[in-house]
Each structure stands twice: as structure tokens, then as C-alpha cells.
NULUM-177393 format. One record per residue (C-alpha): residue in three letters; x, y, z; residue number from 1. Coordinates in steps of 0.25 Angstrom, whole numbers, plus 5000, padded with zeros to 4 digits. Layout:
r,c1,c2,c3,k
ala,X,Y,Z,NUM .
...
END
This chain:
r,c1,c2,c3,k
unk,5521,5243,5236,1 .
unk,5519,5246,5251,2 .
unk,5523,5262,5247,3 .
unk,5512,5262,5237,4 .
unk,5502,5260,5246,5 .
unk,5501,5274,5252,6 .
unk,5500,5280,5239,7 .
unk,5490,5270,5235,8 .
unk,5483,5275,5246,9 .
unk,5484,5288,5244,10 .
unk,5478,5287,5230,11 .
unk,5467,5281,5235,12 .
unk,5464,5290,5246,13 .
unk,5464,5300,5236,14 .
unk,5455,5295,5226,15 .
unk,5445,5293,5237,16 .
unk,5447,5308,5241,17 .
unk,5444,5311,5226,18 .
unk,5432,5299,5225,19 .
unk,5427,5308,5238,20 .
unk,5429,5322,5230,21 .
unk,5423,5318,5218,22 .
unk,5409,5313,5224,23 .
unk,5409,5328,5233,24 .
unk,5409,5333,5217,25 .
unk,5401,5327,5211,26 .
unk,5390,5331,5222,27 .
unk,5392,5346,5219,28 .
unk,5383,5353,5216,29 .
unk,5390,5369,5214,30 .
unk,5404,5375,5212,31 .
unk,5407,5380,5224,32 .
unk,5405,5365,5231,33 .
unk,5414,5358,5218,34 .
unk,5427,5369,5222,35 .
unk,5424,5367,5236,36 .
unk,5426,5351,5234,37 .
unk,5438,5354,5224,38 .
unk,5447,5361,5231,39 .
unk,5444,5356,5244,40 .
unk,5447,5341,5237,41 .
unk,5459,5347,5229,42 .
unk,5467,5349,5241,43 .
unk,5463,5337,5247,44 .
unk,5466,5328,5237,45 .
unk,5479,5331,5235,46 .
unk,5484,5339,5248,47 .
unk,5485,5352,5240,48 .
unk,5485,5366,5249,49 .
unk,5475,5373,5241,50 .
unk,5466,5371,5228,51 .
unk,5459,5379,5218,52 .
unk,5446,5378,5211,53 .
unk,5449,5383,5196,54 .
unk,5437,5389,5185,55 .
unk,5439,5393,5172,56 .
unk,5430,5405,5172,57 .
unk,5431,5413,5158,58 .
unk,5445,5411,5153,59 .
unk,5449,5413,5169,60 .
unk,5453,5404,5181,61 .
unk,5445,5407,5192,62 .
unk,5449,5401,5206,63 .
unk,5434,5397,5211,64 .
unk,5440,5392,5225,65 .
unk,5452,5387,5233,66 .
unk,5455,5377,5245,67 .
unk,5468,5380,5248,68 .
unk,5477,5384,5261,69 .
unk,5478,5397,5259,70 .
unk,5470,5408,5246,71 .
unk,5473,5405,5232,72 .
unk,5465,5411,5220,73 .
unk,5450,5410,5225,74 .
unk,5441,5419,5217,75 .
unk,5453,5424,5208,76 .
unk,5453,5422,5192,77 .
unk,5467,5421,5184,78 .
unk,5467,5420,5168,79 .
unk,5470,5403,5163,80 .
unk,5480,5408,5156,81 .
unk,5490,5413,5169,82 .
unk,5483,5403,5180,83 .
unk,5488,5388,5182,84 .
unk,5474,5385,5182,85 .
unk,5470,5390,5167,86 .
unk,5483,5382,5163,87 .
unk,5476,5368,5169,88 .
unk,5464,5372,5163,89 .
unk,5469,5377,5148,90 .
unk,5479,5366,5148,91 .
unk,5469,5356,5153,92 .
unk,5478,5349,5162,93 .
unk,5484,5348,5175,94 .
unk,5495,5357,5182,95 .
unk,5504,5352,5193,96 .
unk,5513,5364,5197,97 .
unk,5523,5360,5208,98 .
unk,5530,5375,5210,99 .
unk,5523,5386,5205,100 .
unk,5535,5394,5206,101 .
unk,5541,5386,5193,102 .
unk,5528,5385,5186,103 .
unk,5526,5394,5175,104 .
unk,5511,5392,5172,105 .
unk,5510,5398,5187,106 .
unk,5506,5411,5190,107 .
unk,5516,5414,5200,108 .
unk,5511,5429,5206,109 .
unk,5496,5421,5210,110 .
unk,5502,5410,5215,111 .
unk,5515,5418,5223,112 .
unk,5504,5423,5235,113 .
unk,5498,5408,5237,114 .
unk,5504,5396,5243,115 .
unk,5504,5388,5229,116 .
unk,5519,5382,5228,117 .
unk,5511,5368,5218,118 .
unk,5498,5366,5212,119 .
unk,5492,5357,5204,120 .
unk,5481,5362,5196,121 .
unk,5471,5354,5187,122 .
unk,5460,5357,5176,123 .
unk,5445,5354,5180,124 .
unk,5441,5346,5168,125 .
unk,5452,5344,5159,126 .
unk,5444,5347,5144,127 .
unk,5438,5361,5146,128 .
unk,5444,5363,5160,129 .
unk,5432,5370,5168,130 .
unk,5443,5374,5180,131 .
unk,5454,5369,5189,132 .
unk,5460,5365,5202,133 .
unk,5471,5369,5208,134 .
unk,5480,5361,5221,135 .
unk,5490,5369,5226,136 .
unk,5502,5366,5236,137 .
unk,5508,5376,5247,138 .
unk,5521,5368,5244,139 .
unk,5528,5363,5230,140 .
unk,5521,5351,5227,141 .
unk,5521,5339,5215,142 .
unk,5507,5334,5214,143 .
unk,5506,5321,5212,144 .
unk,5500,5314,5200,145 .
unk,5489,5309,5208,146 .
unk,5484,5323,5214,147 .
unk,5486,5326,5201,148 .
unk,5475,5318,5195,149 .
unk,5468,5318,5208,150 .
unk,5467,5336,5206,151 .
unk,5463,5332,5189,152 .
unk,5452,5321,5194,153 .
unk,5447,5332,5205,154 .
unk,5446,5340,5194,155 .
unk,5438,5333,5183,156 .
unk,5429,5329,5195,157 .
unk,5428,5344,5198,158 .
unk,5423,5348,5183,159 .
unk,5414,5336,5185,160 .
unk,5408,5343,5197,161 .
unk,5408,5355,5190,162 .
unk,5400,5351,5177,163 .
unk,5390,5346,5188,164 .
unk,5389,5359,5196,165 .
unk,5386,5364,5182,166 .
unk,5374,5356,5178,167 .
unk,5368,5357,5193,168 .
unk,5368,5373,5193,169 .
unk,5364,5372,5178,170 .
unk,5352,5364,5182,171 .
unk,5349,5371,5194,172 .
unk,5347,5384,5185,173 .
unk,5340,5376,5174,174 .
unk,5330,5372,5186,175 .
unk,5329,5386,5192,176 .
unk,5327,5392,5178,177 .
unk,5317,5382,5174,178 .
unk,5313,5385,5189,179 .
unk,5310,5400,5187,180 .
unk,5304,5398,5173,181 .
unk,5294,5390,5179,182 .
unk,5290,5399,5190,183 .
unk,5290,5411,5180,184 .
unk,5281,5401,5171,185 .
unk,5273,5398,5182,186 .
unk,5271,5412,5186,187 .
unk,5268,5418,5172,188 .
unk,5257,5405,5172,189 .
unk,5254,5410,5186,190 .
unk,5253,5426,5180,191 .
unk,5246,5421,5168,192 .
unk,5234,5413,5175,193 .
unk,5232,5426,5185,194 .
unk,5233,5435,5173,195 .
unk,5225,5442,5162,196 .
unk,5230,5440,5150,197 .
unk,5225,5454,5142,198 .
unk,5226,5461,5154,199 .
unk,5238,5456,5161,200 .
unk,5228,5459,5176,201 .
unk,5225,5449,5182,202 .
unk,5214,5437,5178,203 .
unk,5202,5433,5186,204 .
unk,5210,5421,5193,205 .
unk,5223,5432,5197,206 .
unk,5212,5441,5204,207 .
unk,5207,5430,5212,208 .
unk,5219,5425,5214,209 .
unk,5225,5436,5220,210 .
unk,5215,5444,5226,211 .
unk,5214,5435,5238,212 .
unk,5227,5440,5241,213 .
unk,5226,5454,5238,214 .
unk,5216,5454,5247,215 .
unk,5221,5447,5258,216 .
unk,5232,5458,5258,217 .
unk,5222,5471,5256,218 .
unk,5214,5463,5270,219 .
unk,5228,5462,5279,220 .
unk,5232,5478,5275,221 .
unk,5218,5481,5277,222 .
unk,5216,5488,5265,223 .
unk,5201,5491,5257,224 .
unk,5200,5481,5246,225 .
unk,5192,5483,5232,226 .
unk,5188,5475,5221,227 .
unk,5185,5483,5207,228 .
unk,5179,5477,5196,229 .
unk,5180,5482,5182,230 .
unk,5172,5477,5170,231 .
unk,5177,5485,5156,232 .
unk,5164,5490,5148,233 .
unk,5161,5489,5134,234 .
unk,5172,5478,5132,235 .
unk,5163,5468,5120,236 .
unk,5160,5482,5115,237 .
unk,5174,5484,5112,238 .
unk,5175,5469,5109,239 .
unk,5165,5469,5098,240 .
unk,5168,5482,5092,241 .
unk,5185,5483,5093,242 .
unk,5187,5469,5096,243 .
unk,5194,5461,5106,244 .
unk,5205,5468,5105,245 .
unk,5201,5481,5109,246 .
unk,5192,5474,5119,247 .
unk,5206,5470,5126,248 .
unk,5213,5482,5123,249 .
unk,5199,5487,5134,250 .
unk,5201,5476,5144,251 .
unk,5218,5480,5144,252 .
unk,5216,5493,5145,253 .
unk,5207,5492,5157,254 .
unk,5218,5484,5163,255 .
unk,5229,5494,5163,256 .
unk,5220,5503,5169,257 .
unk,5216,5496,5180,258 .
unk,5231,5493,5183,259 .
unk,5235,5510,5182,260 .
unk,5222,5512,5192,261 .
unk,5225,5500,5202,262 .
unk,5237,5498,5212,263 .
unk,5248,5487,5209,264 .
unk,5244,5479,5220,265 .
unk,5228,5479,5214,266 .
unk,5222,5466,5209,267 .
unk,5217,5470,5194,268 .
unk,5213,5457,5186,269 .
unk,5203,5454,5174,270 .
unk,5194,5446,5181,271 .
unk,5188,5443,5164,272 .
unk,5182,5448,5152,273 .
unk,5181,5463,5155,274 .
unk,5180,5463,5170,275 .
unk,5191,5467,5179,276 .
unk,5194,5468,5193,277 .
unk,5204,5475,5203,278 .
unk,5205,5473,5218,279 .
unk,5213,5480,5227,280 .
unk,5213,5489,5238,281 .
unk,5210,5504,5240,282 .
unk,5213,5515,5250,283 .
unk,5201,5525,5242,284 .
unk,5187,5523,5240,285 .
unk,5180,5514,5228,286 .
unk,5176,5524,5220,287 .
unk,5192,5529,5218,288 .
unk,5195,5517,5214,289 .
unk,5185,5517,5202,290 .
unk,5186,5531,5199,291 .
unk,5202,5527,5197,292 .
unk,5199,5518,5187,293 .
unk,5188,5525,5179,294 .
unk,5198,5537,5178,295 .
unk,5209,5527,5173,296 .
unk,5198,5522,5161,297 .
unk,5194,5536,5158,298 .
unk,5208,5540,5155,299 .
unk,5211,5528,5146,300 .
unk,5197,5534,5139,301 .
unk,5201,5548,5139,302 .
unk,5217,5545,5134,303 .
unk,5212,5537,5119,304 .
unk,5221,5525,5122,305 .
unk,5208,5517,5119,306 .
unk,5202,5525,5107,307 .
unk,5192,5514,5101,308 .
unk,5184,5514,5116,309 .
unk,5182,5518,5130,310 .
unk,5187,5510,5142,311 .
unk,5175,5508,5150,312 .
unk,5175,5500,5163,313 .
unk,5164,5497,5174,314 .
unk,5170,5496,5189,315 .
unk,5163,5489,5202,316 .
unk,5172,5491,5216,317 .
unk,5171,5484,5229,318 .
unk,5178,5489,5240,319 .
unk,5179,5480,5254,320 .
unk,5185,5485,5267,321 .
unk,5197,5482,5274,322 .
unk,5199,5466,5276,323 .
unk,5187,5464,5267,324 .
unk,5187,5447,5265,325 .
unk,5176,5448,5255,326 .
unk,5177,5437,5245,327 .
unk,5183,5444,5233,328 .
unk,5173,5437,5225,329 .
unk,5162,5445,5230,330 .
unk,5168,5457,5230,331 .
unk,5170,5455,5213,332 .
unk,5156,5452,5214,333 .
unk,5153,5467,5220,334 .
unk,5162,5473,5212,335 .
unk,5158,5466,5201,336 .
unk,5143,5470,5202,337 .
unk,5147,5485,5204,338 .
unk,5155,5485,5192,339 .
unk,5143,5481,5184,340 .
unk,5134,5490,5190,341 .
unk,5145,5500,5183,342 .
unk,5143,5493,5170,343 .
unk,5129,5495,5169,344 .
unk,5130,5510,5170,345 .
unk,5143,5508,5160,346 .
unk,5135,5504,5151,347 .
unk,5140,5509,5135,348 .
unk,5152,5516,5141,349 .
unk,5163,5511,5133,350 .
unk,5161,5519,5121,351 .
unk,5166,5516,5108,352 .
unk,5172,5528,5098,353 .
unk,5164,5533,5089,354 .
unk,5165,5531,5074,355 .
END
């Protein structure tokens, strides 16, 4: 009775150690924290001089990591079908190997240069095993049936831990995919809102929206500013006698224009209807600028892509000096106002084909 009680004791220390390991499990959250508990607890659960972490990765045994007195396998892949581990894992069952030397499901040439005289080696999960854990010893050694089962209830606490690891990363990237889709979704609502839907320039709110900045830059680099304003001529003309269609066809076709005339970095919106506007800055005079554009539209005229009528487009310019802080919505208004001093002198210049 009284010799019973050490062991007794023993056990129970022992099951308290595992109790310990198995809460450290169950708050893991990644692999490389679960083979850093395994191993470590492997050893100390059963006084082992070295422990293995096992995969099964594609029809191989890979040794993810090891805890042991001196190297074993880290990072190397063997075939299941010549490594001790693919055994525990294809028979699904534990395998207590007191000599090496007189076991023949050992690879003897791997094991010759490590320290390994005993293991004992057991299956992560025993249906559909997932990996395994390996104890060696320096020395022959029996294990006892107690480590025995104390390495196996390690084990199916590990493929636990594991099954966990893989619903937390699978959430994480279901939450950082549904993450980015909504920030690409919010970003198209964004673009959308700010943009033009014929013309793909910007809208009226996009101009306004981003020409506070654009001009905050052009003041800081001290560069001349300038706000053009374009209104295309003859567009219910076209409208009424080709229909709204072609009438789109005008307004896009402007639009690609001013995009080959005006730099990247150039604001071009449609501020609505047949108006347009582009703000910027200029190293040249205003009337370059204009004489740019006007000799854009003249060869889109002259080339024929348009054959049922002309592009025609009256222009109003404004140009401030350096570190102007005029309200952008007065200088539209100049700009504005010049372009339809343009338009009266424009008048019946888009020309229709003759019959």
C-alpha cells in the first residue's frame, strides 16, 4: 500500500502537468505557438531528451519543429511510407520503439547520426491523422503505459488546438477579405459619386471636391493657376436631329479631348448638361492654352471620325497669379461669363452635313 503511493502521486502530478498543457492549447491562436507547446510539453511530460512536431504535408512527413538535446529533422521531409511517423499515421496507432537498432520499421541511415537509441511516437488524431509526435531517448528506454497515453491524450489535445488555429486564420481571412471588398466597395461608391457617368471625368461635386486641394498644392509651389470653362455648341441641335445618342457621342468625344490636351495632374470634370471645366496650372500664357484645345477639336473635324456633325465648343479662361486665394466659385463665375461671351460670337457654328 505504502509503495503505491509514490506512483499514485506521480500520476497525479502528471495529470495536472497535462490539465496545465491543455489549457496553454486551447488558448492558441497560430501554429507555430501549438508546436512550441507540444514539444516543449512532450519532453516534460514524460522526461524524454527530445520531441518532434510531425505534418502530413502531400503524401509526406514533414518535421515542422523539435525540442530536443541536440538537431533532429527540423525542416526536413521523408516519404510515410519509409519514416516511423508515416507508419503511426497510416496505421493509426501508436509506436513504442525501445531500440532502434532491432526495429525494422526504422530507418536506421536517419537515425545513425542522432542521439535516438528509444522513441515513442504517436498519431495526432487517430481517424484521419493530421500529424504526429515523436519522444526520443539518448538511452534504451521502455516507456510506460502511462506516457504512453499521456503522449496519445497530448496528441488529440494537439489536433484539437489545431482544428482551432484553423477556423481562427479562416475567420481572420474571411474578415480581411470581407474587409477589403468593402473598402473596394466603398471606393467604387466613393469614385461613382465623384464621377461622371457618360464621360467618366469628373462630376460637379468631384470638381469641388477636389479642387480645394489642388489648389492648395499649386499656392505652396507657387505655381500660376487657371480655370477653363467649356460649353459644347449646338448640342439640342444635334439632340433633335440625330438624337440623344449622337448628342452623347458630342459630349464623349469632347471629353477625350480635353483629357489628350490637359496634363494628368489637371482637374477636368463635367460640371452638367453641356458645360465643362478644367482647372490647373500653367507655365505659358492663356491664350496657348486655348489655342491647344481649339486645335485638338479642329483635327477631330478635319479626321471624319464624326461624319454626321462638327464639334464646336465655346471657351472662357481665368488665369490668377501665384498664391491667388480667390474663392473658386468666383473665378467659375469669370470664367463662365467669358465663355459665353464666346458663345454669342459661336453662334450656328456647329454645322450639320449637307443632304
Amino acid at each position: 500500500m505504502e509503495a503505491s503511493r509514490p506512483y499514485a502521486h506521480a500520476v497525479r502530478n502528471l495529470s495536472l502537468d497535462l490539465i496545465d498543457v491543455i489549457q496553454q492549447l486551447s488558448f492558441a491562436r497560430d501554429l507555430p505557438t501549438v508546436q512550441a507547446v507540444v514539444q516543449h510539453a512532450a519532453r516534460a511530460l514524460t522526461g524524454a531528451d527530445g520531441a518532434t512536431f510531425v505534418l502530413r504535408d502531400s503524401g509526406m512527413c514533414y518535421y515542422a519543429d523539435e525540442d530536443a538535446i541536440a538537431p533532429l529533422w527540423k525542416g526536413k521531409r521523408f516519404p510515410m511510407e519509409s519514416c516511423i511517423s508515416g507508419w503511426v499515421m497510416l496505421n493509426r496507432q501508436p509506436a513504442v520503439v525501445p531500440d532502434i537498432a532491432a526495429d525494422p520499421r526504422i530507418p536506421f541511415d536517419a537515425y545513425r547520426p542522432t542521439f535516438v537509441k528509444s522513441l515513442v511516437m504517436v498519431p495526432i488524431r487517430i481517424e484521419e491523422p493530421i500529424g504526429a509526435i515523436g519522444n526520443y531517448w539518448a538511452t534504451e528506454y521502455q516507456a510506460t503505459d502511462v506516457q504512453i497515453r499521456t503522449l496519445q491524450a497530448l496528441a488529440n489535445t494537439t489536433a484539437v488546438a489545431l482544428e482551432n488555429v484553423r477556423l481562427c486564420t479562416g475567420m481572420e481571412e474571411l474578415v480581411h477579405e470581407r474587409t477589403r471588398q468593402l473598402q473596394e466597395a466603398n471606393r467604387k461608391i466613393e469614385q461613382l459619386s465623384l464621377t461622371d457617368d457618360l464621360t467618366g471625368l469628373y462630376n460637379r461635386r468631384g470638381f469641388f471636391a477636389l479642387a480645394s486641394r489642388q489648389r492648395a498644392q499649386a499656392r505652396r509651389s507657387g505655381d500660376r493657376q487657371f480655370v477653363l470653362y467649356v460649353d459644347v455648341d449646338g448640342l439640342k441641335t444635334v439632340n433633335d436631329e440625330f438624337g440623344h445618342g449622337a448628342g452623347d457621342t458630342l459630349l464623349q468625344a469632347l471629353a477625350c479631348l480635353l483629357r489628350k490636351t490637359f496634363r494628368e495632374d489637371d482637374l477636368i470634370a463635367r460640371m452638367g448638361g453641356d458645360e465643362f471645366c478644367v482647372f490647373g496650372t500653367m507655365m505659358g500664357e492663356g491664350d496657348a492654352i486655348v489655342r491647344r484645345l481649339e486645335q485638338r477639336i479642329a483635327r477631330f473635324n478635319a479626321s471624319g471620325q464624326e461624319p454626321r456633325f462638327r464639334l464646336s465648343a465655346s471657351l472662357g479662361i481665368e488665369i490668377m497669379p501665384p498664391g491667388s486665394d480667390i474663392p473658386i466659385e468666383q473665378l467659375l463665375r469669370v470664367a463662365d461669363e467669358r465663355m459665353y461671351g464666346q458663345k454669342r460670337r459661336h453662334r450656328g457654328f456647329t454645322r450639320l452635313p449637307d443632304e
